[in-house]
C-alpha positions in Angstrom: 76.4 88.3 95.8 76.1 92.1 96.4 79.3 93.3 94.9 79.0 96.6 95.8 78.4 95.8 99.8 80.6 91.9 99.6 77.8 90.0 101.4 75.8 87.0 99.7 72.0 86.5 100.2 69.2 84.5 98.9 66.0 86.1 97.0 63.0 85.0 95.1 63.4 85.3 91.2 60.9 87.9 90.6 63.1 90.2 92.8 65.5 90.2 90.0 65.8 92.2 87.1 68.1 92.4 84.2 71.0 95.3 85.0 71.5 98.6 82.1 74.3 97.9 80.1 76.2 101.6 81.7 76.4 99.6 85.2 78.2 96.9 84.4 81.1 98.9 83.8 81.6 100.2 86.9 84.2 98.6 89.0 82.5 96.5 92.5 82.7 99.0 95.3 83.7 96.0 97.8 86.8 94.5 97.8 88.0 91.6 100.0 89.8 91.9 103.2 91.7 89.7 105.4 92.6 90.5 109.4 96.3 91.0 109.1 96.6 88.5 112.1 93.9 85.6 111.0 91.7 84.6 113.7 89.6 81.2 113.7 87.0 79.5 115.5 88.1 78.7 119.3 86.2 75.2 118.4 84.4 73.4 115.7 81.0 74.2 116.8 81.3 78.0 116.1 82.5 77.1 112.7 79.5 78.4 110.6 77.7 80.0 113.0 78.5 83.5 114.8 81.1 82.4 117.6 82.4 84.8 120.0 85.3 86.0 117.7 82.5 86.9 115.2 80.7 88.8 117.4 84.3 90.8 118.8 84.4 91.5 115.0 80.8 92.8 114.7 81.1 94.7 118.3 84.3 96.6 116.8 82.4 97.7 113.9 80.0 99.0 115.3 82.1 100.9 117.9 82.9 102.6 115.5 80.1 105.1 114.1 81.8 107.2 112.0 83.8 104.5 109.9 87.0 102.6 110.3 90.2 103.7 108.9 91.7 100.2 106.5 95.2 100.1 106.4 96.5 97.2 103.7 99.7 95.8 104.3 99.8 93.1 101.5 97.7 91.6 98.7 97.4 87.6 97.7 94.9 85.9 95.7 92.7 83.1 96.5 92.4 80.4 93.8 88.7 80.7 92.8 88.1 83.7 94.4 90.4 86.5 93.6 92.2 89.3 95.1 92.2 89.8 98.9 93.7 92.4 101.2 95.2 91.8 104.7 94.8 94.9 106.5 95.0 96.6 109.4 91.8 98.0 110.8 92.1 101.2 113.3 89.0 103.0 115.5 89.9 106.6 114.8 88.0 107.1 118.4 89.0 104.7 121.0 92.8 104.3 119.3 92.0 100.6 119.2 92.6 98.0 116.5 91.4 94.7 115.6 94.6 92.9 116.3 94.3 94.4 120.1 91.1 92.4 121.0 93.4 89.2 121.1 94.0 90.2 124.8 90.7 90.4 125.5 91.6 86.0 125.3 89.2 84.8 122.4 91.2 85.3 118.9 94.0 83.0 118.2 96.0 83.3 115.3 95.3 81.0 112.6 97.2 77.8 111.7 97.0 77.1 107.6 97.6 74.1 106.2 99.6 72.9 104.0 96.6 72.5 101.4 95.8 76.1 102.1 98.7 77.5 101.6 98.6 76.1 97.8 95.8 77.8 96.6 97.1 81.8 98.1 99.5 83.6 96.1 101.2 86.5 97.1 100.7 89.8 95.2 102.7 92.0 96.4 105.4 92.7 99.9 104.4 93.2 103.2 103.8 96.9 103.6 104.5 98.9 107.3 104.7 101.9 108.5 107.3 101.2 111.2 105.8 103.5 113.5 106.3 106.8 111.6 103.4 109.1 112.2 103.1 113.2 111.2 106.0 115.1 112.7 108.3 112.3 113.8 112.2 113.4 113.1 114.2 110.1 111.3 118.1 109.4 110.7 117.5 108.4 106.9 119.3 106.6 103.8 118.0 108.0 100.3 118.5 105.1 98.3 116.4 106.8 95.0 115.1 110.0 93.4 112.6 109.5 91.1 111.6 113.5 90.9 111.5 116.3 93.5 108.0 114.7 94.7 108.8 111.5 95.0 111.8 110.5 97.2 112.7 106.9 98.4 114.2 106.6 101.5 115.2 103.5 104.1 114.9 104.0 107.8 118.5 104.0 110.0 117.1 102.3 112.5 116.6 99.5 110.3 119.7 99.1 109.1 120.2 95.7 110.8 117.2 94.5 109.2 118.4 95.7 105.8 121.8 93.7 106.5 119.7 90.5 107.5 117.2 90.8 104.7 120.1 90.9 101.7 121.8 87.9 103.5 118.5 85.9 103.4 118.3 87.0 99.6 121.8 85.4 98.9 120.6 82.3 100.3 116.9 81.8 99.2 118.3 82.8 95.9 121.0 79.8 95.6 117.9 77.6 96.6 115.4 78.7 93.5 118.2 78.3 90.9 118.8 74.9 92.1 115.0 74.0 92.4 113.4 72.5 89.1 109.9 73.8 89.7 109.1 77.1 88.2 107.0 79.9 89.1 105.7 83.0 87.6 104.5 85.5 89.7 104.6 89.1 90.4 107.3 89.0 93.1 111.0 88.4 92.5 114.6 88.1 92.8 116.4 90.6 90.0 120.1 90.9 89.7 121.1 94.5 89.7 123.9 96.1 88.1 126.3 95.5 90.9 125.6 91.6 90.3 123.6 91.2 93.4 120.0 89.7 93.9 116.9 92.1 95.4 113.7 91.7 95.9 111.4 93.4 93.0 107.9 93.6 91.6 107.8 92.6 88.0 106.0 93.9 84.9 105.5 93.2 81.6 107.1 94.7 78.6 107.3 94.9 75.2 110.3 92.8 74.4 109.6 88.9 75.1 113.0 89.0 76.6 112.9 91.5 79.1 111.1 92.7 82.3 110.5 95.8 83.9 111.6 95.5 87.7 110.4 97.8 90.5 113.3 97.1 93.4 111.1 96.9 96.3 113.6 98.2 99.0 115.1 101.2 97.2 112.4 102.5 95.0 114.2 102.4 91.6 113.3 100.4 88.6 115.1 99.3 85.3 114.7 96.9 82.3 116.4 93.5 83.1 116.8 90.5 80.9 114.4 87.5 82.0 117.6 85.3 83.0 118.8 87.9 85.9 114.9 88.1 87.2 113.7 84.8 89.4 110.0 84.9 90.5 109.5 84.1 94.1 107.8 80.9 94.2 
């Protein structure tokens, strides 16, 4: 595998030659991407070979002479094979991304199955931009200031959505502390200091008995004890 460039080919022995000691501590320049809506063969027979969605994907690429711009919205990893992105992928040119050929009738989303599921694990929230672009004017919330640079905010118009998301927390969290299965994993559930539950992004610390906890929706982060923190399982 070419782990510079991602793809996998086949060459006689003689081709290869032991690498200087100053490369192999340079981080792989390709990193592992997944369509943000997963597309699959239309049928078993184009599974392996270059079926028309494969060719939709090549087309696009090269549509596209003076690069794509990657947007990643989330990160998992693949038992046995590591970190992956799902991203977004945008034609600075035509204004045209990868998701957008599914009218074109030959992508479907993906179906994964139950076995497939077991073997991904989630690295980190789903990321969006909700539409903001240079210039747009936005009713805000500051929910943290971290320094005169860095400012978090939550969208108005999403207000709803923030009202819906804390009372899915309240229920998903009764469910973990009543399931006997444990999980550790970057994502979490953390009490805050007004004794509710939020979604977070955990770190290690020093202390066996702590955590450090990014709060995902309001930008702040503080040292909780392990039994107010529930990783997401």
């Amino acid at each position: 595998m070419l782990v510079d460039y991602g793809l996998t080919i086949r060459i006689k022995e003689h081709s290869l030659q032991a690498i200087k000691p100053e490369f192999v501590h340079l981080e792989g320049q390709a990193f592992r991407c997944s369509l943000s809506t997963p597309i699959e063969p239309t049928g078993p027979d184009d599974i392996g070979n270059c079926s028309p969605e494969c060719k939709l994907m090549n087309d696009f690429v090269l549509d596209t002479p003076i690069g794509l711009r990657c947007q990643v919205v989330s990160q998992f990893n693949v038992k046995n094979k590591g970190l992956c992105s799902v991203v977004h992928l945008y034609n600075i040119q035509t204004q045209k991304t990868l998701t957008n050929l599914g009218d074109q009738g030959l992508p479907r989303e993906a179906v994964f199955s139950t076995k497939q599921q077991s073997i991904v694990f989630p690295e980190s929230f789903v990321y969006s931009s909700y539409d903001i672009s240079p210039g747009n004017e936005e009713q805000v919330h500051v929910t943290h200031v971290s320094s005169q640079w860095e400012v978090y905010c939550q969208l108005d118009r999403n207000t709803d959505i923030i009202d819906e998301l804390e009372n899915n927390i309240s229920t998903e969290s009764e469910k973990i502390m009543q399931a006997s299965t444990t999980a550790v994993t970057k994502l979490c559930l953390a009490k805050y200091l007004d004794g509710k539950w939020y979604r977070g992004l955990i770190q290690p610390v020093q202390s066996p008995l702590h955590l450090n906890v990014f709060f995902a929706d309001y930008g702040n982060a503080t040292i909780s004890e392990k039994t107010n923190v529930m990783c997401i399982p």
